[in-house]
C-alpha positions as CSV (number, residue, x, y, z in Angstrom):
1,X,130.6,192.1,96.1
2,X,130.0,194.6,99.2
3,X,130.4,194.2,102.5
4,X,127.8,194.7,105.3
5,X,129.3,197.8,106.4
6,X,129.0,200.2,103.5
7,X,125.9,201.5,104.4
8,X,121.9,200.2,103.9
9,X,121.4,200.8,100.0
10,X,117.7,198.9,100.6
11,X,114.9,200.5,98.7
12,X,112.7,198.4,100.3
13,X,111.3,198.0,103.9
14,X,112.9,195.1,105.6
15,X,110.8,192.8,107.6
16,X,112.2,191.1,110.5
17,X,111.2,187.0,109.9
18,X,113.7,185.4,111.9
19,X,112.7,181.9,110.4
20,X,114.4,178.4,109.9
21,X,115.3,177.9,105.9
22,X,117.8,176.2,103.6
23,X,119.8,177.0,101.1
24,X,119.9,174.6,98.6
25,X,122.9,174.6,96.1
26,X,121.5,172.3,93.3
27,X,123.3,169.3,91.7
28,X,124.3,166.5,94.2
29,X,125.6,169.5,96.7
30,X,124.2,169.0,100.4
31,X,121.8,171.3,101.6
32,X,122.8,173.8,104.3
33,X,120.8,175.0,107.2
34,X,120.4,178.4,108.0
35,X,118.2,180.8,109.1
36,X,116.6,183.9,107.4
37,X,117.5,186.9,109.7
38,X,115.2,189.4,107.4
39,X,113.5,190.4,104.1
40,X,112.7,192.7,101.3
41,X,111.4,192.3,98.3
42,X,114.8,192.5,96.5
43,X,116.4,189.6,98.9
44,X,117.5,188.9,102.6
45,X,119.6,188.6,105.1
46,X,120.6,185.0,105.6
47,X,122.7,183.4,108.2
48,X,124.2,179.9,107.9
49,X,123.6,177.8,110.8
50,X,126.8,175.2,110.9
51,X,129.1,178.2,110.3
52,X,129.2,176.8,107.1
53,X,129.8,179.2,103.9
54,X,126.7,179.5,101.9
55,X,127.8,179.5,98.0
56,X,127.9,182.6,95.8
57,X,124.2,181.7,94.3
58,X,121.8,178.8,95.7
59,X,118.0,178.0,96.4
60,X,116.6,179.4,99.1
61,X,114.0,177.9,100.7
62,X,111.9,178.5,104.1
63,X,111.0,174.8,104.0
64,X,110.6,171.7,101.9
65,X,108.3,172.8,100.1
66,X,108.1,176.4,99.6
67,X,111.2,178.2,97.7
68,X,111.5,181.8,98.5
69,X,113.7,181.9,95.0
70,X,116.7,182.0,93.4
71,X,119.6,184.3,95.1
72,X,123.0,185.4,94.6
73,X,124.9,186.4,97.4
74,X,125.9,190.3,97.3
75,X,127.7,191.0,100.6
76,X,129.5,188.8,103.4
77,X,130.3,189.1,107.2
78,X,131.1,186.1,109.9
79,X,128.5,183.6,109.3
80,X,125.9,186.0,107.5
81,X,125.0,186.9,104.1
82,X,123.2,189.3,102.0
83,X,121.5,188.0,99.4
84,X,119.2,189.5,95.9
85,X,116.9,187.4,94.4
86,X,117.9,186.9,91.2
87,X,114.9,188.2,88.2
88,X,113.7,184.5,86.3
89,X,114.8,184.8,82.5
């Protein structure tokens, strides 16, 4: 796992979205709010909204209906995460 400060390695332009989301851990784990800070198309930037820790890999979703996909977590700092979606087998 990196951490936030080792430099943008994003191929990608990232979009500022700024939107309410939640990241959903499966099983009979809680949900936790958070909040998508920005996006690529390789993943995002993802804050947690209770100061909770957002697990290694969960659902994210921008609503209760629409999942942006499956992600696992590739850098931390404070309440914020970096986040790859993960390629569907």
């Amino acid at each position: 796992m990196h951490s936030a400060d080792e430099g943008d390695r994003r191929v990608g332009k990232r979009s500022k979205v700024n939107v309410p989301a939640w990241a959903d851990p499966g099983g009979v784990l809680p949900v936790i709010d958070c909040r998508i800070i920005d996006i690529t198309k390789d993943g995002a930037r993802v804050s947690a909204a209770s100061g909770r820790e957002l697990p290694d890999m969960f659902q994210l979703r921008a609503d209760s209906t629409r999942v942006i996909g499956a992600v696992e977590v590739i850098w931390r700092q404070a309440n914020q995460v970096g986040v790859r979606f993960r390629q569907k087998a």
